[in-house]
C-alpha positions in Angstrom: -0.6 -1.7 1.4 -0.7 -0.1 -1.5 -2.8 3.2 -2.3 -3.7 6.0 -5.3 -4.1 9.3 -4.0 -6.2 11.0 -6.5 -5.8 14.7 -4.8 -5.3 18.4 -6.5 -4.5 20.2 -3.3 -0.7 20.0 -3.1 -0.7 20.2 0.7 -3.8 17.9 1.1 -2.0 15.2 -1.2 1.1 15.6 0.4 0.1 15.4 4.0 -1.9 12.2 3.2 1.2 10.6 1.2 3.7 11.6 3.8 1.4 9.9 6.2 0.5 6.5 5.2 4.2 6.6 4.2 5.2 7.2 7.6 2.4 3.9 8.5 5.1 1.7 5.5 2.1 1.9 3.5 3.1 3.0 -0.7 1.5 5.8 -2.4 0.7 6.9 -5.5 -0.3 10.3 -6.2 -1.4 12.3 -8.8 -3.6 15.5 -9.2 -6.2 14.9 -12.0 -8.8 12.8 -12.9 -7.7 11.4 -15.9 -4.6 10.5 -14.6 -6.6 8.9 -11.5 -8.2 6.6 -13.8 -4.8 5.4 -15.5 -3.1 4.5 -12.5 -5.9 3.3 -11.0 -6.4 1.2 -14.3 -3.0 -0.1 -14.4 -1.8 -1.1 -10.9 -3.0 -3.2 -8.7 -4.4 -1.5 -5.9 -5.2 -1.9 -2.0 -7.6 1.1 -1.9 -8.0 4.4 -3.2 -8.4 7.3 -2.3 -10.5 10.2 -4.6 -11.0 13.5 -4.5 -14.6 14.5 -5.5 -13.3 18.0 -6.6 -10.7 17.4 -9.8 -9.8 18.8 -13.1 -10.2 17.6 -16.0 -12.6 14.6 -14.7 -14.6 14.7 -10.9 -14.3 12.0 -8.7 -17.9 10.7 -9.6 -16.7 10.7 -13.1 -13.3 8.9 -12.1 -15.4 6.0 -9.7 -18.2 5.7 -12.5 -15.5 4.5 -15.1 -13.7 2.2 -12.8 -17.1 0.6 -12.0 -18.2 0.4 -15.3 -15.4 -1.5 -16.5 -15.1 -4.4 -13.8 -12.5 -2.5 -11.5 -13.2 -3.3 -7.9 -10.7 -1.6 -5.8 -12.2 -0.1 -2.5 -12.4 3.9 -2.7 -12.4 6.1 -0.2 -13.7 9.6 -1.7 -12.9 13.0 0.0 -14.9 15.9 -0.2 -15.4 19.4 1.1 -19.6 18.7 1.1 -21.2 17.3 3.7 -24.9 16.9 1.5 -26.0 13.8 2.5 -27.0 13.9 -1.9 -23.4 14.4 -2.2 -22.9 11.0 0.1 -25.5 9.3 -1.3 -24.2 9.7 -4.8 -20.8 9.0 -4.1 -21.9 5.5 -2.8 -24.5 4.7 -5.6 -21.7 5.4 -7.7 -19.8 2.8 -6.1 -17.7 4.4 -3.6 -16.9 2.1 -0.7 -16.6 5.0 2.1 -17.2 8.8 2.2 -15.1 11.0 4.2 -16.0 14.8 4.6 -13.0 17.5 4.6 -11.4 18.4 6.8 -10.8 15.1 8.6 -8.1 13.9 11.2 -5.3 11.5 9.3 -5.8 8.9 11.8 -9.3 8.3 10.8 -8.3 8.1 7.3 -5.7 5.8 7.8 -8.1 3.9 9.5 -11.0 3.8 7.2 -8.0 3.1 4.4 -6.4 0.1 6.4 -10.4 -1.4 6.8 -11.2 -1.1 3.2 -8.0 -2.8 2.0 -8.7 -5.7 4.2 -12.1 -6.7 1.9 -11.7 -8.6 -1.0 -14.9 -9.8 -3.4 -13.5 -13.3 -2.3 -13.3 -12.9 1.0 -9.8 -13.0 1.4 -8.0 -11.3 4.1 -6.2 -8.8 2.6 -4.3 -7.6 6.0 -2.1 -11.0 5.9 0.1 -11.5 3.9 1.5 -15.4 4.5 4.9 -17.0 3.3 5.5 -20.8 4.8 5.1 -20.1 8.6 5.4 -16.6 8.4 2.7 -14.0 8.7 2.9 -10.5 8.5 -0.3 -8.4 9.6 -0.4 -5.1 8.3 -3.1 -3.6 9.9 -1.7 -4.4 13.3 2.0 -4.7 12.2 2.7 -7.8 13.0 5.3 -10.7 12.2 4.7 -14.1 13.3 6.9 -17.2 12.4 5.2 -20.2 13.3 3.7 -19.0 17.1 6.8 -16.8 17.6 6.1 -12.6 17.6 9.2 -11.2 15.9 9.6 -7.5 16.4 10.9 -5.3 13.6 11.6 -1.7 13.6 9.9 0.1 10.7 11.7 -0.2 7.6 12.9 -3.5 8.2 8.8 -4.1 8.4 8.3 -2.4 5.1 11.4 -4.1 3.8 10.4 -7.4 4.6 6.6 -6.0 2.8 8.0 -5.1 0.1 9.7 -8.7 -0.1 6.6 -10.4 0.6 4.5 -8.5 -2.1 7.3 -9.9 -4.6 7.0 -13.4 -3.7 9.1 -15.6 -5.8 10.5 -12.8 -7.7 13.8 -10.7 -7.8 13.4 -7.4 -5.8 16.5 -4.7 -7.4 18.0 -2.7 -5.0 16.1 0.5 -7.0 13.2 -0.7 -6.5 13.8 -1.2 -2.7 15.3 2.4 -2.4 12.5 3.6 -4.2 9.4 1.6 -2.3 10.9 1.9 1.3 13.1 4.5 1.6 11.1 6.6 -1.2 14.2 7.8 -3.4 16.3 7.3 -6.7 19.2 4.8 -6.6 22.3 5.7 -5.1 25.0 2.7 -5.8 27.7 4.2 -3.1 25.2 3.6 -0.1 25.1 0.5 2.3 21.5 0.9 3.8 19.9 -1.8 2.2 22.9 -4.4 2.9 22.7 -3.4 6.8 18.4 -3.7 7.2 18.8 -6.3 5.2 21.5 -8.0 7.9 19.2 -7.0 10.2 16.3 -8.5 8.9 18.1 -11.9 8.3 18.9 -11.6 11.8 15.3 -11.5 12.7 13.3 -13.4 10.8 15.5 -16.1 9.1 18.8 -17.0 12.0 16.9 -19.4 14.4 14.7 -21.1 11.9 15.1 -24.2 9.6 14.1 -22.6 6.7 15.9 -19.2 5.0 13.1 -17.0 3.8 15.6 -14.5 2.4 17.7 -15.1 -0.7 20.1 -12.8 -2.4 20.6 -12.6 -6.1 23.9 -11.7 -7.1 24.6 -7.9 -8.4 20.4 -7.9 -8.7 18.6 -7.6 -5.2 16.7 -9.9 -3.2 14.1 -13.0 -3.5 11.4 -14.6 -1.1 11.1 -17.8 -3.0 7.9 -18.9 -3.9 8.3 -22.5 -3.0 8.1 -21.5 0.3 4.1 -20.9 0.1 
């Protein structure tokens, strides 16, 4: 899953992010309004999640935009009110949910994880398929065929972060930087050995490879296999 933070508290933004990171979720996060409604403009989204308080443009502001120019992403808006004018204008707007400060993460994550699974064409948005493989993100999941294949974390978010790039060359970078959260360092091994690992899991006893390795580039799920 992957979510925009649009938060100004620095401890507030960063005990959300560390969280749904800690769930293999990715997160964006920035402090403003304005730069709320870029991201939010220019990546496709799972959900996100908006502030009402902000500088430079409120969270109303922010989801009246969004709305007015097509974007449907779910949003999940945060604020210290608990009107019910505040509510009720926050959903006219467009919001998708309301959630009143302060909250327990677990219900966030859960009201986040909810939201991204609707899609205006009724698409399940939890699954992600490939061939006979199915990985459920909501209840972190990996099926290939009727078989359950249990993966520790990261090698979950690995093989999400695969998935999401179906058909297309995954750099080692980027997998650094999406599942382990930092900066390329081209001494260190841990992507080779989860990657092992994976193989191990979700390719060894089954006709079909789902993992391919590009020489000196990264990794590809091929997109024949859908």
């Amino acid at each position: 899953m992957k979510v925009l933070l649009v938060e100004d508290d620095p401890k507030v933004a960063s005990h959300i992010a560390n969280g749904l990171l800690g769930e293999g979720h990715e997160c964006i996060t920035v402090g403003d309004g304005a730069s709320g409604f870029n991201e939010a403009s220019s990546n496709e989204l799972d959900a996100v999640i908006l502030d009402v308080m902000l500088p430079e443009l409120d969270g109303f502001s922010v989801l009246e935009k969004l709305r007015e120019e097509g974007n449907t992403t779910p949003v999940l808006l945060l604020s210290a009110k608990s009107q019910v004018e505040d509510k009720v204008k926050g959903l006219r707007t467009g919001a998708n949910d309301y959630l009143t400060k302060p909250f327990a993460f677990e219900e966030l994550l859960a009201r986040v994880e909810g939201l991204a699974g609707r899609n205006k064409d009724g698409e399940d948005k939890t699954l992600i398929k490939v061939g006979d493989l199915t990985l459920d993100l909501v209840n972190r999941k990996v099926l290939r065929g009727d078989q359950e294949i249990d993966l520790q974390s990261k090698e979950f978010q690995l093989l999400e972060c695969l998935l999401r790039h179906k058909g297309k060359v995954v750099t080692r970078s980027m997998l650094l930087e999406q599942v382990w959260n930092y900066h390329f360092d081209p001494q260190t091994n841990v992507i080779d050995v989860h990657i092992s690992r994976l193989r191990q899991k979700v390719d060894k006893a089954f006709n079909v490879p789902l993992i391919e390795t590009v020489r000196g580039t990264g990794y590809r799920i091929a997109d024949g296999l859908a």
